[in-house]
C-alpha positions as CSV (number, residue, x, y, z in Angstrom):
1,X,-8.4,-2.8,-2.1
2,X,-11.9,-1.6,-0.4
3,X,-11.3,1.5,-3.4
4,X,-11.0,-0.8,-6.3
5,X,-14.0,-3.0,-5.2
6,X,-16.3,0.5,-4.6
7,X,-15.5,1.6,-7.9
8,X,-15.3,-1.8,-9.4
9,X,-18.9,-2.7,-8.5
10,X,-21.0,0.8,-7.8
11,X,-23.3,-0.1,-10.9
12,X,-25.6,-1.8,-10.4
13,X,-24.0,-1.9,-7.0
14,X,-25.1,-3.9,-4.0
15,X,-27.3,-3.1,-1.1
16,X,-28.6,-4.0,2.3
17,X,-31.9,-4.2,3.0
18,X,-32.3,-0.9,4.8
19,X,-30.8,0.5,1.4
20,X,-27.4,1.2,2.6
21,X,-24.5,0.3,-0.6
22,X,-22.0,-2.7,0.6
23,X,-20.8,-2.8,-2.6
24,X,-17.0,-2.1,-1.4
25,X,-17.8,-4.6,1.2
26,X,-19.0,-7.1,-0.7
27,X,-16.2,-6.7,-3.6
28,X,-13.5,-6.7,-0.9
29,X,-14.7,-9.3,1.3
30,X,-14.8,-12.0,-2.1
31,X,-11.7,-10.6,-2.4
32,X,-9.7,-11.6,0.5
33,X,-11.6,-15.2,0.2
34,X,-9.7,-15.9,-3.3
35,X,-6.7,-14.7,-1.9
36,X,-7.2,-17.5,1.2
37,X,-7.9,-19.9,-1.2
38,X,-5.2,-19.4,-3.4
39,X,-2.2,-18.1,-1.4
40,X,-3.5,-20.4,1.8
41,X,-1.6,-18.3,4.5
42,X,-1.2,-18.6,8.0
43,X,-3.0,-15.2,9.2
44,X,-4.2,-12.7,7.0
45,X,-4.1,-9.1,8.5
46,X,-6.4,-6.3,7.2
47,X,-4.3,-2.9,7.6
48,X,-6.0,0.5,7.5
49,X,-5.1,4.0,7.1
50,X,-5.5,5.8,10.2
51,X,-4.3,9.2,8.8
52,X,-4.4,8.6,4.4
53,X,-2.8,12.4,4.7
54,X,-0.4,12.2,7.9
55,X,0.3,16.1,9.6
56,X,3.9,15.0,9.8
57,X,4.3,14.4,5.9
58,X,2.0,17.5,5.0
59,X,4.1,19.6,6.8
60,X,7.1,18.4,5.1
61,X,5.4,19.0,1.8
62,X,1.8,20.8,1.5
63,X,1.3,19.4,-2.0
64,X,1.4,15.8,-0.3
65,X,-2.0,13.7,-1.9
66,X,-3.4,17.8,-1.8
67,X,-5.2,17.0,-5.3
68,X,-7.1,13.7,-4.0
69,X,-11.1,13.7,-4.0
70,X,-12.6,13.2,-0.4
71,X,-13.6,10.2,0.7
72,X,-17.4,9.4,-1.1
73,X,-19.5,9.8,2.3
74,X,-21.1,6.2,1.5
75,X,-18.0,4.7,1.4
76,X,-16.6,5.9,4.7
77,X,-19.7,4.3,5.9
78,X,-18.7,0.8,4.5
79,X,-15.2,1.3,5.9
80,X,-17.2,1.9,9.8
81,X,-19.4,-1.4,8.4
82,X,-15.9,-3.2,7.9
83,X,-14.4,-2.8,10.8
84,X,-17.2,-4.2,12.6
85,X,-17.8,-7.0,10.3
86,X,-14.1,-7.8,11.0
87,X,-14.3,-8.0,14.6
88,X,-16.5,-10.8,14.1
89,X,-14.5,-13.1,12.2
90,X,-11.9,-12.9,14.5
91,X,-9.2,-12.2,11.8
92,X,-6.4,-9.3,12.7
93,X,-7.1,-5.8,11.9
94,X,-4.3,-3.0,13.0
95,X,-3.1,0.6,11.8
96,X,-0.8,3.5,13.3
97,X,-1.4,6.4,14.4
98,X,-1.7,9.1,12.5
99,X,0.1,7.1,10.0
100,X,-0.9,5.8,6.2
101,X,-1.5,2.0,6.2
102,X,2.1,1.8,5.0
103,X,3.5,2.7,7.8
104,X,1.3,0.1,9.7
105,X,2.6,-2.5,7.1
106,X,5.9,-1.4,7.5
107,X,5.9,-2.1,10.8
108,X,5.0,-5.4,10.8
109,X,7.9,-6.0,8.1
110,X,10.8,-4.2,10.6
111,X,9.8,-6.7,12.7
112,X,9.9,-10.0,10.9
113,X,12.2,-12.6,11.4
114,X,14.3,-14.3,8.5
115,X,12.5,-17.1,8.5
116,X,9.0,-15.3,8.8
117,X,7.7,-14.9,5.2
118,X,5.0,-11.7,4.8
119,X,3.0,-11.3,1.7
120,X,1.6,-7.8,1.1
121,X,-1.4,-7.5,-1.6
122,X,-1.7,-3.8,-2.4
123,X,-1.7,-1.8,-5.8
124,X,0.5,1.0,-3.9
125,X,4.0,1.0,-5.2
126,X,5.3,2.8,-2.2
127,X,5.3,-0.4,-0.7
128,X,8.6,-1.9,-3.5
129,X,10.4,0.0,-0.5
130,X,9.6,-2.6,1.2
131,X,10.5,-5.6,-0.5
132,X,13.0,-7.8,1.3
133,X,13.9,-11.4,0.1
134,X,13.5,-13.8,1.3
135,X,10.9,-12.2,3.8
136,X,8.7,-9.6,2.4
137,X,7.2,-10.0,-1.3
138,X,4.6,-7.4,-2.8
139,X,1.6,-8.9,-5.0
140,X,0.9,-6.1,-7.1
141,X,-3.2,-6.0,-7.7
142,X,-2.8,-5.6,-11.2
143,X,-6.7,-7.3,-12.2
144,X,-7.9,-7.2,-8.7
145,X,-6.4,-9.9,-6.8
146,X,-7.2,-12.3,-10.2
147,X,-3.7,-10.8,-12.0
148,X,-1.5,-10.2,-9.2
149,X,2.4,-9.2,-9.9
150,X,4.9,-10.8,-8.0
151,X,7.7,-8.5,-6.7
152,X,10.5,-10.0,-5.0
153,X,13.7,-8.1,-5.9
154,X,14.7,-9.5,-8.8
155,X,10.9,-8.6,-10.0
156,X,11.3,-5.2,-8.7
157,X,14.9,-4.6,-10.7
158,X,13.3,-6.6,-13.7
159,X,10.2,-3.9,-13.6
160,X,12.2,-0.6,-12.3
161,X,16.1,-1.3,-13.1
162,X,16.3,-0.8,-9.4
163,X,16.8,-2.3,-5.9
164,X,13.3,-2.5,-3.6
165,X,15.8,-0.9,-0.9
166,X,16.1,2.1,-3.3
167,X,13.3,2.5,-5.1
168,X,11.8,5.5,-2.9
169,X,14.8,7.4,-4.4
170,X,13.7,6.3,-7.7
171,X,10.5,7.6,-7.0
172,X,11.9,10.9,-5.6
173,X,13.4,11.9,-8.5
174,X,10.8,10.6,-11.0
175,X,8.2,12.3,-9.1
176,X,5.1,10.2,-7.9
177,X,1.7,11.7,-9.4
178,X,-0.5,9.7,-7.0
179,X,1.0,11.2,-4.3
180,X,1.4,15.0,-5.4
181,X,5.5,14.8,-5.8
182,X,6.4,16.5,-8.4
183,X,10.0,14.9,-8.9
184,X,12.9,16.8,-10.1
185,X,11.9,19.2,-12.8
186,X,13.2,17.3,-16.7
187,X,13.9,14.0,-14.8
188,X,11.8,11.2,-15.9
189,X,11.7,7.7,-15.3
190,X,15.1,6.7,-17.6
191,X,16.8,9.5,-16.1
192,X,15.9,8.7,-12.9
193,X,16.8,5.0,-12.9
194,X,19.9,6.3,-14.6
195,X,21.0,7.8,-12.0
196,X,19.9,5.4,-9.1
197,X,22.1,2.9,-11.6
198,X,25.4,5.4,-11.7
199,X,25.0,6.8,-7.9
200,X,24.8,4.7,-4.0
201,X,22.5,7.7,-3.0
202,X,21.3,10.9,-3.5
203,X,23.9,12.6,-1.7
204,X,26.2,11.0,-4.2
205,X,24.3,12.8,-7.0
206,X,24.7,16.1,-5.6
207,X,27.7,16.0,-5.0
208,X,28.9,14.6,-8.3
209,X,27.0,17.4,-9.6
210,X,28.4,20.1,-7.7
211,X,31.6,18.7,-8.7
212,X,30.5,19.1,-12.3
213,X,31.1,15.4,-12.9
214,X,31.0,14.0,-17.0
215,X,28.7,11.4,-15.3
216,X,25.6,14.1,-14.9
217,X,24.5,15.6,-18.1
218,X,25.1,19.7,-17.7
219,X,21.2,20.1,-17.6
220,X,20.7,17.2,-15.2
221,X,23.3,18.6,-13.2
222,X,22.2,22.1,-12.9
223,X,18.1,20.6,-12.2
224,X,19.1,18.4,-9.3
225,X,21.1,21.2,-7.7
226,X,18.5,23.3,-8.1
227,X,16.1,20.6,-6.7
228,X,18.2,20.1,-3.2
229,X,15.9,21.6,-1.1
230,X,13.0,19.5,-2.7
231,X,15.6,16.5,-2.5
232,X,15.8,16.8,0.9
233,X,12.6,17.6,2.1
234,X,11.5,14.0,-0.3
235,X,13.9,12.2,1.7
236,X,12.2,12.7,5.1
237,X,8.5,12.3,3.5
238,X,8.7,9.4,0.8
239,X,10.3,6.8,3.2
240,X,7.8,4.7,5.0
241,X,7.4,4.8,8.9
242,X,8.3,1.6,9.9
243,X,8.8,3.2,13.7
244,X,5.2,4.2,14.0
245,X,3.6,3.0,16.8
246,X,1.4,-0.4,15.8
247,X,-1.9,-1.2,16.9
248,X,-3.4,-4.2,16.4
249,X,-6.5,-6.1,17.5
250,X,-8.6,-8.9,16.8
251,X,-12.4,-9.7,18.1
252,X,-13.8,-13.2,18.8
253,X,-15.4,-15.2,16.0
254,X,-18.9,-14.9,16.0
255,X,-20.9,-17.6,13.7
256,X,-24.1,-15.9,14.0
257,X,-22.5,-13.0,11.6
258,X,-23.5,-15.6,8.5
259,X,-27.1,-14.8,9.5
260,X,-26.8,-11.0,10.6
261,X,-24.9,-10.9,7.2
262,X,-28.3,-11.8,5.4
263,X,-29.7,-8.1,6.3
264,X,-26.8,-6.4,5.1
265,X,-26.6,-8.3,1.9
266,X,-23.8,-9.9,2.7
267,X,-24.5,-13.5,3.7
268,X,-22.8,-15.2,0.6
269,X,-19.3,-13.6,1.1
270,X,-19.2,-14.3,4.6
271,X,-20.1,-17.8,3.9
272,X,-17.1,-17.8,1.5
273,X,-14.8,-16.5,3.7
274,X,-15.9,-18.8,6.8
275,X,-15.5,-21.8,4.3
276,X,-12.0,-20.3,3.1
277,X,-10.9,-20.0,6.3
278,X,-11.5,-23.3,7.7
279,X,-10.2,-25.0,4.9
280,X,-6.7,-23.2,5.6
281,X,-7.1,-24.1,9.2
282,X,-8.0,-27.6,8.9
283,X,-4.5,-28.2,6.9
């Protein structure tokens, strides 16, 4: 979300008053206040990449995100700014380590109860693998967080044709461009859901076509047993580390941050958030 509001608003873009951009800040802050004010939850928890490329996934598979720009050097700035910014409004921050966001988020989902009810507002479709009703729903920033998609699972087999539980699979045989995965050479999405559809598991599919099963087309048979050292290595990388140690941590909130925020530019959205938040509260 702190990418789409950088990109979203870098012209004319917004500054501080030392000249310093806050545009990411100020996009993603407004941000999270519409989503207070609209979804009205109990805690919101802002989740952070500690390691956007892990070791343990690159090693897997070098290719992993390999083609995806650096991080703009102002930007990494803004996401130092955030964190402190954060700490002062006494909301919950947390991450893994040396783990994606993802992991961080899956995390708090292994743990949930049945009766606890997590909302996770993210454009990253990893995250369907997540999806667990009644418990976990993705809103899927499809306009920023003004055109969100709902995915429970019947909106994730409405969208994909699969389950949420097996949607990584889909993904790993589609191939994922955002990510660097290539996906199984000639398999494209209808082929891939096609399969997901006809097969319990991957396993299923190989050995189906091994077996030289009617049920595999001869050329999707021949690709995916080809592909089974790429099948294999995918099903160690794509699935999100819900094990991953969690850290999470939360400051004190500090109502002088209003007027510090005036420096950075950012007095309005903090207001907005304050005001979102102790609407919620007051409920």
């Amino acid at each position: 979300m702190v990418y789409r509001s950088y990109f979203a608003m870098r012209e004319p873009g917004v500054f501080a008053k030392d000249g310093r951009s806050v545009s990411a800040l100020h996009g993603y802050l407004d941000m999270v206040t519409k989503l207070v004010v609209d979804r009205r939850p109990d805690e919101v928890v802002h989740v952070y990449d500690h390691d956007w490329r892990p070791t343990a996934r690159v090693d897997i598979y070098a290719g992993y995100k390999a083609e995806r720009p650096e991080e703009p050097a102002d930007l990494t700035i803004q996401f130092a700014m955030l964190r402190e910014i954060l700490d002062r409004t006494g909301m919950l921050q947390a991450q893994t380590e040396n783990w994606e966001a993802e992991d961080a988020i899956g995390a708090f989902c292994l743990e949930a109860a049945d009766d606890d009810k997590i909302e996770i507002v993210s454009g990253d479709r990893d995250l369907i693998q997540l999806v667990r009703d009644p418990v976990v729903t993705l809103l899927f920033t499809l306009r920023g967080v003004s055109d969100l998609g709902v995915y429970d699972e019947v909106g994730v087999l409405a969208k994909y044709g699969v389950p949420a539980d097996r949607y990584g699979e889909f993904a790993i045989l589609r191939g994922d461009p955002s990510d660097g995965l290539p996906g199984v050479r000639g398999v494209g999405e209808k082929t891939a859901r096609a399969l997901v559809q006809e097969f319990p598991s991957i396993d299923a599919m190989l050995e189906a076509a091994e077996a030289g099963t009617m049920l595999i087309k001869p050329g999707v048979r021949a690709k995916l047993i080809e592909s089974r050292d790429y099948l294999d290595n995918m099903r160690r990388l794509v699935p999100i580390n819900g094990e991953a140690p969690l850290t999470l941590w939360a400051g004190e909130r500090d109502d002088n941050l209003v007027e510090d925020a005036a420096e950075l530019g950012l007095k309005g959205p903090i207001q907005r958030l304050f005001a979102a938040l102790e609407s919620v509260h007051a409920e």
